[in-house]
DOLOLUM-885328 format. One record per residue (C-alpha): residue in one letter; chain; y, x negated, z negated. Coordinates in steps of 0.05 Angstrom, whole numbers. Example, Ala and Ser with C-alpha at 12.3 -4.5 7.8 and 13.67 -1.06 7.14 Angstrom:
REM residues 2
[a, A, [-90, -246, -156]],
[s, A, [-21, -273, -143]],
END
This chain:
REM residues 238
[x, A, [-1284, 3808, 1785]],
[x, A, [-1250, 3781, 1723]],
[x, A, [-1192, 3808, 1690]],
[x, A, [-1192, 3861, 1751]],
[x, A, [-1187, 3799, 1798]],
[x, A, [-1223, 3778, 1860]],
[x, A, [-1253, 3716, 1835]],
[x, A, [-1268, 3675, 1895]],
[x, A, [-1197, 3695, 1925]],
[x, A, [-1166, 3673, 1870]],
[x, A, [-1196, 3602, 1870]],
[x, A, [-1177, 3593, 1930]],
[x, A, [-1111, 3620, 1934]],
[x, A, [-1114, 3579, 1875]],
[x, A, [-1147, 3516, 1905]],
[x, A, [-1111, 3520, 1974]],
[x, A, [-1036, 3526, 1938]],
[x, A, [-1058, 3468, 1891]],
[x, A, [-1070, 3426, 1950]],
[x, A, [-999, 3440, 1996]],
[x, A, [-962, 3433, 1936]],
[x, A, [-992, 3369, 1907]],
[x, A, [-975, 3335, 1977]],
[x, A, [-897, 3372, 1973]],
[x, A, [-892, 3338, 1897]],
[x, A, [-919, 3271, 1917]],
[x, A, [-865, 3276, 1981]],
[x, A, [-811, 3289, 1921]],
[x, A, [-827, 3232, 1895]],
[x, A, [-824, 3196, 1951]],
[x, A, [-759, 3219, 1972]],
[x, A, [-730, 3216, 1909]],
[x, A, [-755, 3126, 1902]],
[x, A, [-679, 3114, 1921]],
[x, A, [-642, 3120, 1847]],
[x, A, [-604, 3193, 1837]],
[x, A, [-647, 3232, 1892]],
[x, A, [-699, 3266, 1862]],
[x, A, [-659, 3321, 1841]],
[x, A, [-640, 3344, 1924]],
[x, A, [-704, 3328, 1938]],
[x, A, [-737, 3375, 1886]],
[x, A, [-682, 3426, 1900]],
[x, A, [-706, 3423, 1976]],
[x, A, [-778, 3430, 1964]],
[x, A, [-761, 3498, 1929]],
[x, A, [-703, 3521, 1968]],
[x, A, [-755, 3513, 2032]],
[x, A, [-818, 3539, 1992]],
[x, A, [-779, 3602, 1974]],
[x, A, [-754, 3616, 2038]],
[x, A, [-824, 3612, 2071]],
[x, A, [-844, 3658, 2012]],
[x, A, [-787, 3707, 2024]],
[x, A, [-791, 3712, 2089]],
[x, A, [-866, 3711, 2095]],
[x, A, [-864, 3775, 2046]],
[x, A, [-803, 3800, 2082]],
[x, A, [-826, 3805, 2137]],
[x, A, [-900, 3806, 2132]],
[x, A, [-924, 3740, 2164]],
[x, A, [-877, 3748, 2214]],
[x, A, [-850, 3679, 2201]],
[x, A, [-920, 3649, 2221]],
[x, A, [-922, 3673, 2287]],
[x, A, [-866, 3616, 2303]],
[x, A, [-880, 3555, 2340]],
[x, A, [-906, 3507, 2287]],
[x, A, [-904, 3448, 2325]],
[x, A, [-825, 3452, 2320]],
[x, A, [-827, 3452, 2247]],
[x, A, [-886, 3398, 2245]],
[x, A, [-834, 3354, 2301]],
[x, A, [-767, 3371, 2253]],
[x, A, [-806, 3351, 2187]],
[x, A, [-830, 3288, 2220]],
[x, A, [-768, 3262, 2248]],
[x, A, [-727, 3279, 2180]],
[x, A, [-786, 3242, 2132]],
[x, A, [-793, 3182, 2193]],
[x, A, [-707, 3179, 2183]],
[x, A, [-715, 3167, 2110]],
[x, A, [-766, 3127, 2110]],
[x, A, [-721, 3073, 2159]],
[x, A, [-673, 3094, 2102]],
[x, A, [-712, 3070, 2041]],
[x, A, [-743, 3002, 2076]],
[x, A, [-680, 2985, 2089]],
[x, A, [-664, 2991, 2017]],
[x, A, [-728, 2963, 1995]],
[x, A, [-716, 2899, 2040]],
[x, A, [-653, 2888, 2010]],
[x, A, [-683, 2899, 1937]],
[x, A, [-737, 2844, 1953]],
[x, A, [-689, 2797, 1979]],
[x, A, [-647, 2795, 1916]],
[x, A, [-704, 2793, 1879]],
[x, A, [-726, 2737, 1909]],
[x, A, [-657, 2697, 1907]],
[x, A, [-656, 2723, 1824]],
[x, A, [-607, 2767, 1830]],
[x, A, [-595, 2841, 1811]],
[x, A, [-604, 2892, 1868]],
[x, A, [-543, 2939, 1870]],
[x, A, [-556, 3017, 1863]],
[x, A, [-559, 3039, 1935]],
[x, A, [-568, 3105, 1941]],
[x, A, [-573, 3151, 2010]],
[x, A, [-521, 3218, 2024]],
[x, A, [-558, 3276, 1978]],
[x, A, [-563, 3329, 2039]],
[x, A, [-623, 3263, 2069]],
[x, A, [-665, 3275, 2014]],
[x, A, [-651, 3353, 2000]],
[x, A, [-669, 3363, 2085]],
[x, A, [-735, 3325, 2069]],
[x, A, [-751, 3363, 2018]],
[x, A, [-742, 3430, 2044]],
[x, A, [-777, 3408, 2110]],
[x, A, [-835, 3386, 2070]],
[x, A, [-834, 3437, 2020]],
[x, A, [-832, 3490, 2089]],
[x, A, [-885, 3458, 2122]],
[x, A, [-933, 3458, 2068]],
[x, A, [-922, 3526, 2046]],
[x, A, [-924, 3555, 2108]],
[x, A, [-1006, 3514, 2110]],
[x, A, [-1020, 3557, 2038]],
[x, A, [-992, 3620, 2072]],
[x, A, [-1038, 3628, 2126]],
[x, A, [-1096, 3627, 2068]],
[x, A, [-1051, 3669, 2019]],
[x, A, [-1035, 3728, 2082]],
[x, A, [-1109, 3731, 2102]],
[x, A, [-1135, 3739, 2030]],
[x, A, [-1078, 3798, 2026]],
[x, A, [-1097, 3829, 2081]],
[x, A, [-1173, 3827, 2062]],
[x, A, [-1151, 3874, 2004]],
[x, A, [-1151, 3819, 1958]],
[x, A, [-1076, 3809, 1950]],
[x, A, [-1062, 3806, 1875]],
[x, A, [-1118, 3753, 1865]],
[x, A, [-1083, 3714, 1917]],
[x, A, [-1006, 3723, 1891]],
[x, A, [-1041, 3706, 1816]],
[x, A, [-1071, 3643, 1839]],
[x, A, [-1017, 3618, 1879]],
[x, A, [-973, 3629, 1811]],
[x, A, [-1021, 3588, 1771]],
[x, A, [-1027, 3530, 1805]],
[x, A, [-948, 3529, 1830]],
[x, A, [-948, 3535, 1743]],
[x, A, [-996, 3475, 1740]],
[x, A, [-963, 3434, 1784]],
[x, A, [-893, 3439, 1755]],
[x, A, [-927, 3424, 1685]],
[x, A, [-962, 3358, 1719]],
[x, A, [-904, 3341, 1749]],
[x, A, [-859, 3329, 1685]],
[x, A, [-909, 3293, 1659]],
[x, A, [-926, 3246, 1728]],
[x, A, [-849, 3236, 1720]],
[x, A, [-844, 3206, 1662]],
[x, A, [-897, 3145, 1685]],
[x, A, [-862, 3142, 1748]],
[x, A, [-810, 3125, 1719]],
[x, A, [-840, 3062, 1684]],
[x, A, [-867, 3032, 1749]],
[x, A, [-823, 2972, 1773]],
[x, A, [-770, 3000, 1825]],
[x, A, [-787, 2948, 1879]],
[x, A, [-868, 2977, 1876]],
[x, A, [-854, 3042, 1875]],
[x, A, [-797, 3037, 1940]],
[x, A, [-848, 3007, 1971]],
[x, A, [-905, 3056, 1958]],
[x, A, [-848, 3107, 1966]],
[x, A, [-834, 3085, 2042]],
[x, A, [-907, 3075, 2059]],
[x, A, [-914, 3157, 2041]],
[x, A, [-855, 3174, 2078]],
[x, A, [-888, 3133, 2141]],
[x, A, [-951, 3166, 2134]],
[x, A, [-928, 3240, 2130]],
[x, A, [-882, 3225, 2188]],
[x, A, [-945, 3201, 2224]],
[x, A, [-998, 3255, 2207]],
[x, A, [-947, 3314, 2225]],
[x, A, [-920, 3274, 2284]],
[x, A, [-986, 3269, 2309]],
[x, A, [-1003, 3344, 2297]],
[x, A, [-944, 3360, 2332]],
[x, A, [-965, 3323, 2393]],
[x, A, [-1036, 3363, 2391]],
[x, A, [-1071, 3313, 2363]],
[x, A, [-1139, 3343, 2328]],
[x, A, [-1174, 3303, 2268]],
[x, A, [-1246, 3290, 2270]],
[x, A, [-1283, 3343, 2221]],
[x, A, [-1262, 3408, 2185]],
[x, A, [-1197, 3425, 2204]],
[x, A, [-1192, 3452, 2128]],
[x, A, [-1201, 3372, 2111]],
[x, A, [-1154, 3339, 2158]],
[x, A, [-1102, 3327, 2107]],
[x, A, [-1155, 3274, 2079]],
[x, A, [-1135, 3243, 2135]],
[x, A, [-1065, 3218, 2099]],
[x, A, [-1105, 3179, 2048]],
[x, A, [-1113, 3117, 2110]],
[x, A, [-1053, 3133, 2143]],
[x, A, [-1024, 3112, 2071]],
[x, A, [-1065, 3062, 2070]],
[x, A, [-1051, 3028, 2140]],
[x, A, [-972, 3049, 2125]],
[x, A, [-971, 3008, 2062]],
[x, A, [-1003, 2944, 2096]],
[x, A, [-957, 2943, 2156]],
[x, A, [-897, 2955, 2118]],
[x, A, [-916, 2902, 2053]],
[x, A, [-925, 2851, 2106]],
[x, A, [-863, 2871, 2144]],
[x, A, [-823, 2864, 2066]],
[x, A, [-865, 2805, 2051]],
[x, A, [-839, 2773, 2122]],
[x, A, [-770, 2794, 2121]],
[x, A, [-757, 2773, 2042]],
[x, A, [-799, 2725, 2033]],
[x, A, [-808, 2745, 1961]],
[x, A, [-885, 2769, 1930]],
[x, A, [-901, 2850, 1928]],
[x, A, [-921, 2857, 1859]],
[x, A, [-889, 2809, 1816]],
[x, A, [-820, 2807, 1786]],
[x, A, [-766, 2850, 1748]],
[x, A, [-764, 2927, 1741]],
[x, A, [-697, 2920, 1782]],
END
């Protein structure tokens, strides 16, 4: 016990939180590649974190006993929608930068990115509630809500400051890391939708979105490296 807190519950209410949310903020991100986005996309991530939390509260886990392979299908097809979205965008931005010219600002209808952002922001808070409603109903339920807080608190804090070097990478790298994350997401909750199980801990399958990222990247730098003709990582910021 410290500070009247369950230690262990709180690290990993803590630990588990710090993990869905990391993947919602790097989704942000992602979303938010296309200039003027990030802003629906961060307000979807909370607007669908807070309802999972509200209703989870609300109604005491109630929400959990849906279907989650809808939500896992719905999440996939919006993130796999953008994703054709932004490679569009980034195949045009290669192009121009190829032929020397200036790419214009091309950005998509703000409910696309807001309806990523809440799907992913549901998705993965409704992972950390699972953890966060068995740790409450082991008696441990303020060292769960407290560690939830603090690293929800952390990760805002790390996110202003991720921001600001995001900002500084050149726009036709970061589209195309940004599309290669959409792809895998789409991929790793399509597949769990479809009942596909990952080798090992089920606790570590998310691990699992380090090579779909990975593979993502390769197939679509050779499709932008095909289709433009220009080089990945050279060039102006826009």
């Amino acid at each position: 016990m410290v500070g009247g807190l369950d230690l262990p519950s709180f690290l990993l209410a803590f630990g588990v939180t710090l993990l869905e949310m990391t993947e919602v903020v790097a989704l942000v991100f992602a979303l938010g590649a296309e200039g003027g986005a990030l802003r629906p996309a961060a307000l979807g991530a909370v607007a669908g974190v807070a309802v999972v939390g509200v209703v989870t509260l609300a109604t005491a886990g109630a929400l959990l006993r849906l279907p989650a392979g809808l939500l896992l299908w719905a999440a996939s097809i919006v993130l796999f929608g953008f994703g054709l979205f932004l490679f569009r965008s980034t195949l045009r931005t290669y192009r121009r930068r190829a032929a020397g010219t200036l790419p214009p600002v091309d950005r998509p209808p703000a409910s696309l990115p807001f309806t990523g952002g809440f799907a992913a922001g549901s998705v993965e808070a409704i992972e950390a509630a699972v953890v966060l409603l068995a740790l409450t109903a082991g008696g441990h339920g303020v060292a769960a809500l407290v560690g939830a807080l603090a690293a929800g608190a952390l990760l805002v804090g790390a996110a202003a400051l991720v921001h600001q070097r995001v900002r500084r990478v050149k726009v036709p790298t970061l589209k195309l890391a940004a599309t290669s994350a959409l792809f895998a997401f789409s991929a790793f909750w399509g597949s769990e939708a479809a009942g596909v199980r990952w080798p090992g801990p089920s606790g570590l399958s998310d691990l699992y979105l380090l090579p779909l990222f990975a593979a993502s990247g390769l197939v679509v730098g050779s499709l932008l490296r095909f289709g433009s003709g220009a080089p990945l990582f050279a060039g102006e910021n826009r």
